[in-house]
KEVEX-728413 format. One record per residue: x, y, z of N, C-alpha, C in turn. Coordinates in steps of 0.001 Angstrom, whole numbers, padded with zeros to 6 digits, always signed. Each point is the difference from the previous one (the first is absolute). Last residue first. Example, Ala and Ser with C-alpha at 12.3 -4.5 7.8 and 13.67 -1.06 7.14 Angstrom:
<rs>
+012850-002250+007080+000820+001190+000060-000770+001090+000730;+000290-005720-000070-000890+001190+000000+000900+001200+000000;
</rs>
This chain:
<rs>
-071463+069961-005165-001491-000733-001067+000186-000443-000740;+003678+001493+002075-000972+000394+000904-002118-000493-000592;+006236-001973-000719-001107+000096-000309-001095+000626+000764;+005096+000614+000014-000735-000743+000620-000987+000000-000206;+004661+000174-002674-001407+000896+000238-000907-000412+000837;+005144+000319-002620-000808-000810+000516-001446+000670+000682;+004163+000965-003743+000570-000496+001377-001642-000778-000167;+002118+001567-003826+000209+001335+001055+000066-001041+001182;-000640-002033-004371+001371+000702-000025+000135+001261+000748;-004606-002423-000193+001260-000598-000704+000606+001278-000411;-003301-000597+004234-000400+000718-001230+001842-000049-001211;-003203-003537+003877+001358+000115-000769-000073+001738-001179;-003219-002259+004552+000438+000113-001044+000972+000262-000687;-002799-002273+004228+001302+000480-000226+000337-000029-001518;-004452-001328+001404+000608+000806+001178+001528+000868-000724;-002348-003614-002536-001379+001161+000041+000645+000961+001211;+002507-003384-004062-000025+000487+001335-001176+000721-000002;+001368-004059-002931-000484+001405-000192-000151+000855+001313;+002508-003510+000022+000700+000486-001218-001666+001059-000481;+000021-002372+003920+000858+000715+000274+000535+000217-001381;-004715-000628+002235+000485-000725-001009+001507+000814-000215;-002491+000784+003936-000286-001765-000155+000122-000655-001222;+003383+003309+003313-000813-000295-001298-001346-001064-000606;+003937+001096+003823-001301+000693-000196-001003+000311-000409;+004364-002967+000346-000826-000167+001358-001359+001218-000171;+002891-000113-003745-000246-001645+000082-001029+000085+001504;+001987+003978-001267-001212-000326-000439-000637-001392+000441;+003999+001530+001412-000924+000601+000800-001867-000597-000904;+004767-001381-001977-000703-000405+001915-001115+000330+000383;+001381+002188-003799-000216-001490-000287-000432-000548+001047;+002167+003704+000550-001082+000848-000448-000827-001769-000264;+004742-000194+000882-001034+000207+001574-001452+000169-000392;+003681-000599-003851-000405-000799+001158-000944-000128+001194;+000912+003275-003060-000649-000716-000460-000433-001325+000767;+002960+003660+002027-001977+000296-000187-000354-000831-000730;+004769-000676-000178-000782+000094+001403-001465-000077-000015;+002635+001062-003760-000123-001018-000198-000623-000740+001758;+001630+004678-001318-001656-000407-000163-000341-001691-000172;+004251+003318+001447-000261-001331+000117-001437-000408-000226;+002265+004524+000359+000208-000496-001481-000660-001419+000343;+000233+002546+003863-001284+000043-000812+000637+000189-001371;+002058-000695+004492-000445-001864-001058-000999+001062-000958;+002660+002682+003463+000736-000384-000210-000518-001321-001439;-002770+002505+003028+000269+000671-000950+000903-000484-001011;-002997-002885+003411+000843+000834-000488+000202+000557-000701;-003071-003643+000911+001285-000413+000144+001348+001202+000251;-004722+001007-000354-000368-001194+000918+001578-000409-000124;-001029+004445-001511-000567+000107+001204+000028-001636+000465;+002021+000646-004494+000581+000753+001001-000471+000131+001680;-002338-002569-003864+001425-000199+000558+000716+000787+000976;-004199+001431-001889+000013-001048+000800+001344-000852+000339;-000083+004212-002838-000444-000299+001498-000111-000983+000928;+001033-000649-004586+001470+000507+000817-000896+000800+001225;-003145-001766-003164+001208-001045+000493+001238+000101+001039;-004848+002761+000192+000722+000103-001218+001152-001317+000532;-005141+000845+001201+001151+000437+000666+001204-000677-000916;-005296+002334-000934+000978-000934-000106+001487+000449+001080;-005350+000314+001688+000567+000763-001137+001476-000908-000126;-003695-001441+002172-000707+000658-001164+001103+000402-000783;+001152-000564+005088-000647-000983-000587-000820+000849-001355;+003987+000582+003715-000381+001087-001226-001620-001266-000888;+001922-001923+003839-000151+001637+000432-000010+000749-001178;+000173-004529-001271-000926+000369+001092-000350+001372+000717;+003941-001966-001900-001071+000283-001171-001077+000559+000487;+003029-001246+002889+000588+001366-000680-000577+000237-001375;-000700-003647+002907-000198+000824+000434-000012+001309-000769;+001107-004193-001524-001410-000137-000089-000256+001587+000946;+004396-001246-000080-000346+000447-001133-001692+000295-000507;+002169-001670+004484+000130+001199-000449-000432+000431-001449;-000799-004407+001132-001110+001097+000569+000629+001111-000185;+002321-003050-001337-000504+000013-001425-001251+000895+001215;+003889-001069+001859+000467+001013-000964-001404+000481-001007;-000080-002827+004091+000315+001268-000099+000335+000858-001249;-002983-004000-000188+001299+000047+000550+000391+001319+000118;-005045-002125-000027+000969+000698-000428+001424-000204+000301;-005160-002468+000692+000934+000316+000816+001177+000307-001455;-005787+000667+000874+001529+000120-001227+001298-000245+000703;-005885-000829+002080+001544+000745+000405+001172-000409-001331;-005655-000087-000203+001074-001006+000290+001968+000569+000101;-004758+001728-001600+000204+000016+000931+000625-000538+000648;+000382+000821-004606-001471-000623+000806-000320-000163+000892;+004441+001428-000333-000741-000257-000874-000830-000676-000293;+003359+003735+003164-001060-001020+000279-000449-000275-001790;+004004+002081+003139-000333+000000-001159-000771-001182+000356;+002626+003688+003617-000930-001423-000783-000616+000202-001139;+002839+002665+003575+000594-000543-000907-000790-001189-000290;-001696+003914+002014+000407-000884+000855+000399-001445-000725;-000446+004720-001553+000277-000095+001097+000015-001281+000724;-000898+000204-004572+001357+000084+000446+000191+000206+001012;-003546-002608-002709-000203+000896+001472+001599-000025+000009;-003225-001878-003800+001265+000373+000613+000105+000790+000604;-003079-004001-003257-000326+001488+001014+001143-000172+000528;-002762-002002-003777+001565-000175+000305-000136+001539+000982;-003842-001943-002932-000082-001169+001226+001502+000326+000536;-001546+003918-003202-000607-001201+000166+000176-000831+001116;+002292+003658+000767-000556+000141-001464-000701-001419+000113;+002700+003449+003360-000891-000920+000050-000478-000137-001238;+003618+002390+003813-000693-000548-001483-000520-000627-000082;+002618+003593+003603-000672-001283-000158-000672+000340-001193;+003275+002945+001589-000119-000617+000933-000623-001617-000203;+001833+004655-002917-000635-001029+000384+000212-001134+000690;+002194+004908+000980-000104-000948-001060-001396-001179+000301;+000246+005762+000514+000703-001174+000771-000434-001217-000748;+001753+004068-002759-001293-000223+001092+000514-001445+000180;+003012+004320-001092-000081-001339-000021-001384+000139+000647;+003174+003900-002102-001472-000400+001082+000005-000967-000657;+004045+003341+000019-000040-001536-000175-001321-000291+000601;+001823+004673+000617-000427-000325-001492+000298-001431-000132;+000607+001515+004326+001472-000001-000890-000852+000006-001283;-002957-000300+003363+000586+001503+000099+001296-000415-000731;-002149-003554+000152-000560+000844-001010+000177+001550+000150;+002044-003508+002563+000678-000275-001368-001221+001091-000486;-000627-000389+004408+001045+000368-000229+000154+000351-001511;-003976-001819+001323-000088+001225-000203+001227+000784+000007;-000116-004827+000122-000147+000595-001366-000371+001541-000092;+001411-002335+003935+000690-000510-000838-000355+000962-001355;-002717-000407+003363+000879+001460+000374+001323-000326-000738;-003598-003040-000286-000521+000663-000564+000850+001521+000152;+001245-004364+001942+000304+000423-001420-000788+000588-000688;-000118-000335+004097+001842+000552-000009-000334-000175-001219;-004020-001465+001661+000425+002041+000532+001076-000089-001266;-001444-004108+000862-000658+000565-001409+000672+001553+000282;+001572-002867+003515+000423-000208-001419-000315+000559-001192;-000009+001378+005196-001162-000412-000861+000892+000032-001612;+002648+000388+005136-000763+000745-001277-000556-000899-000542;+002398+000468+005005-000340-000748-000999-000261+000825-001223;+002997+002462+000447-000253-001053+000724-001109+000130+001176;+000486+003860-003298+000189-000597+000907-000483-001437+000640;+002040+003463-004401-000999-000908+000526+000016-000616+001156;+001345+004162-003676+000284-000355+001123-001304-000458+000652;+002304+002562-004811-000969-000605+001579+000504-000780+000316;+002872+001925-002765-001438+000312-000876-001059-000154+000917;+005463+001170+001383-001038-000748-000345-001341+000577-000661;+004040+002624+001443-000423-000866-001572-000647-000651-000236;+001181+002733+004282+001539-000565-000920-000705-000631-001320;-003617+001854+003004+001238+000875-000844+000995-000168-000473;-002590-003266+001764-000587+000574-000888+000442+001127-000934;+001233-002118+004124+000306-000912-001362-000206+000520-001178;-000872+002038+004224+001688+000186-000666+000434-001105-001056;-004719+000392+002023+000727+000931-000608+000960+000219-000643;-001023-003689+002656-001017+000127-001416+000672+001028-000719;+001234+000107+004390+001030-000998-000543-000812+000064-001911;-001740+002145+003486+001084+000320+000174+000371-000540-001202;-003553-001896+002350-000204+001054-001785+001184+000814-000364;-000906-005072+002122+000536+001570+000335+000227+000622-000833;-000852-004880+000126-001189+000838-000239+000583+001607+000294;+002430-005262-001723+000270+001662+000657-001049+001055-000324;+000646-004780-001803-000541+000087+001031-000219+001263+000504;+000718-000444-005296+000623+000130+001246-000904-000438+001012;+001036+001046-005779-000429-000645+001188+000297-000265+001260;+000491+003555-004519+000360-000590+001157-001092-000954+000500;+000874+001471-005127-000909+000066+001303+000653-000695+001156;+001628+002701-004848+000341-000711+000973-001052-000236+001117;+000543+001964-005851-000983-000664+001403+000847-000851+000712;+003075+002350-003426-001450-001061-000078-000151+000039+001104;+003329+003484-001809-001164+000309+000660-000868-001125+000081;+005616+000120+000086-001255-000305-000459-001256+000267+000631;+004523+000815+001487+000530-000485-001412-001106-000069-000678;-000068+001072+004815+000972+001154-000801+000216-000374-000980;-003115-002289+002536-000562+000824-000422+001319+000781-000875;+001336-003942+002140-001038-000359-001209-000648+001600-000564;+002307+000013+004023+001137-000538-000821-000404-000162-001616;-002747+001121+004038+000736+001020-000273+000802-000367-001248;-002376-002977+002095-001017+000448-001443+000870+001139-000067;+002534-003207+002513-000919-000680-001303-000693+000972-000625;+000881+000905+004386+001776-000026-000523-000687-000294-001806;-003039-000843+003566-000143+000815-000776+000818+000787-000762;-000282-004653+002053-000116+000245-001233-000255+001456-000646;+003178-002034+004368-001411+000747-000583-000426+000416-001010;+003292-004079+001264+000174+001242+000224-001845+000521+000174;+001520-004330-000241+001378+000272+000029-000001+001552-000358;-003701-002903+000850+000618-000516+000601+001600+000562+000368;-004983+002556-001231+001185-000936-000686+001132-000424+001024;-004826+003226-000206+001030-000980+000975+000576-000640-000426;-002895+002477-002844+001052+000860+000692+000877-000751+000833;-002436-001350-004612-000488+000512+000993+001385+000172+000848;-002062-000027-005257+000879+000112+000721-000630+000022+001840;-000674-000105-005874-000722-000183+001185+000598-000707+001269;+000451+002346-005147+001193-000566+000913-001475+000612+001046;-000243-000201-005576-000571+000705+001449+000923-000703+000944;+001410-000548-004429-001095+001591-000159-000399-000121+001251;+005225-001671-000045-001406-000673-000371-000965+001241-000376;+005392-000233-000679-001246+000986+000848-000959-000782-000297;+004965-002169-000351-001331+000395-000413-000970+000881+000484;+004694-001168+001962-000024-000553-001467-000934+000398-001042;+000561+001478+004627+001495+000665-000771-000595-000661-001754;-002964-001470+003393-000610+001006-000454+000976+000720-000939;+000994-003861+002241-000940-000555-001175-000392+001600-000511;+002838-000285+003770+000407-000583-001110-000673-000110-001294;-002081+001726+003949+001380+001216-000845+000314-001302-001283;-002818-002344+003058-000924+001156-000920+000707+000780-000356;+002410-003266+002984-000536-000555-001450-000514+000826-000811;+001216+001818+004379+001176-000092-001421-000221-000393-000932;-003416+000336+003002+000738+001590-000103+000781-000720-001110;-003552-003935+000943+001293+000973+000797+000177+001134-000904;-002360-003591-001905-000572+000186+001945+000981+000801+000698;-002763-000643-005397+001645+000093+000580-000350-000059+001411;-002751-001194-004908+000137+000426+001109+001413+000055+000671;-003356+000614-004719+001474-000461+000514-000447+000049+001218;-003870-000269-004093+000565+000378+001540+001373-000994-000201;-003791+002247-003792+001226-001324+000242+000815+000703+001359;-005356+000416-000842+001348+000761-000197+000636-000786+000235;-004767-000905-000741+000946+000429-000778+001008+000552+000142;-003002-001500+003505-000767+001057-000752+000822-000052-001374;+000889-003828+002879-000886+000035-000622-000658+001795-000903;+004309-000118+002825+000063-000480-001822-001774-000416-000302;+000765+002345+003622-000027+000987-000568+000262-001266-001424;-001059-002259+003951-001104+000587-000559+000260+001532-000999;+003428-003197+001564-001340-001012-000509-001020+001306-000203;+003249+001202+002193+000778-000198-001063-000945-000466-000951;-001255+000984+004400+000522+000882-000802+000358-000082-001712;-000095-003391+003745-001512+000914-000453+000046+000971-001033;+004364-001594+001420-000779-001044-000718-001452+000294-000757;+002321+002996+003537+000515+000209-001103-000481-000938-001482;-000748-000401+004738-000985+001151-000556+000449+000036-001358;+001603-003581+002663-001585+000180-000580-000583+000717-000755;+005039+000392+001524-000246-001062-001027-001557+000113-000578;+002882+004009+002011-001171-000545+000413-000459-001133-000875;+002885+003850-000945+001014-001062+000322-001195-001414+000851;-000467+003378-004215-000742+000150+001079+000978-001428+000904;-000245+003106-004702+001147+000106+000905-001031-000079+001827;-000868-000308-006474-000748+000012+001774+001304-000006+000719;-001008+001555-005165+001144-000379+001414-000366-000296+001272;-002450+000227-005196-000184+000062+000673+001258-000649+001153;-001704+001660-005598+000771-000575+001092-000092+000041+001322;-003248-000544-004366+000197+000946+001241+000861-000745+000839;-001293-000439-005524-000078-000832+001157+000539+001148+001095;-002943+000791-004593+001277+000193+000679-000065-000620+001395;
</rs>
């Protein structure tokens, strides 16, 4: 199961960082930079976690977890500059799940990410990061794919997909997952996509691409990232 995720950070960098390092763990991230954008999107959908921070350009996001807590119990974590425990508090009692204070340690927020979701009965472990099987090694933190030691240059679409095998690596990821997390929810009748890309990827990964030793096929579910 894929993990929705609302960031609401009006902070271009932080929010980017952000964005990049909750999709490398596996969650399909939205983002919003204002009070009104995050109602709009929230009137439409409840994500499972909304990671939120307080200085918004066009209000105070804590208008946001009062509003979010009276319709739904998913994990809200504040983020904030604001060290005053005053203030912690009264987040805390309007609904939030925690509360993080600017700067923060990336591994922190998403290890207080998953101790949220497992007080909801959702325990996620944190995703794979890096692979390695014979001469093909993948470092999602720092978006490289090496083969033989020689850098893979990817196109976005076909590293996202090399990614999202990657964080579940061994086990299969089904057709209409992988559609849904790289083009959308909206293309996962379109398997005629993955044949295409899945081809790409081999052609650049393979050293025999009609017998693959990395990227396997389990026929008529989806796909598999080889661990031995």
């Amino acid at each position: 199961m894929t993990i929705r995720m609302l960031v609401v950070e009006d902070d271009r960098e932080i929010r980017h960082l952000l964005q990049s390092a909750l999709q490398a763990e596996g969650f399909a991230v939205q983002t919003a930079v204002s009070v009104q954008e995050a109602s709009a999107m929230l009137a439409h959908s409840l994500p499972d976690v909304l990671l939120l921070d307080l200085g918004l350009p066009d209000g105070d996001g804590s208008t946001l977890v009062r509003s979010v807590r009276q319709r739904s119990s998913l994990p809200i974590l504040v983020i904030s500059a604001r060290h005053q425990e005053e203030q912690k508090i009264a987040l805390l009692d309007a609904g939030a799940d925690d509360y993080v204070v600017k700067p923060f340690g990336v591994h922190e927020l998403l290890a207080r990410i998953r101790v949220s979701l497992r007080h909801r009965g959702t325990a996620i472990s944190a995703a794979t990061l890096e692979h390695t099987l014979d001469d093909l090694y993948i470092d999602l933190h720092r978006h490289q794919v090496l083969l033989a030691g020689q850098e893979v240059h990817l196109t976005p679409t076909e590293y996202q997909l090399l990614a999202r095998l990657a964080r579940q690596a061994g086990r299969v990821v089904t057709h209409r997952q992988l559609l849904a997390d790289v083009w959308g929810p909206e293309h996962t009748e379109h398997t005629h996509y993955l044949r295409l890309y899945m081809g790409q990827l081999r052609a650049k990964l393979e050293h025999n691409p009609a017998e693959p030793r990395h990227i396997l096929t389990e026929t008529g579910i989806g796909y598999r990232l080889a661990v031995e």
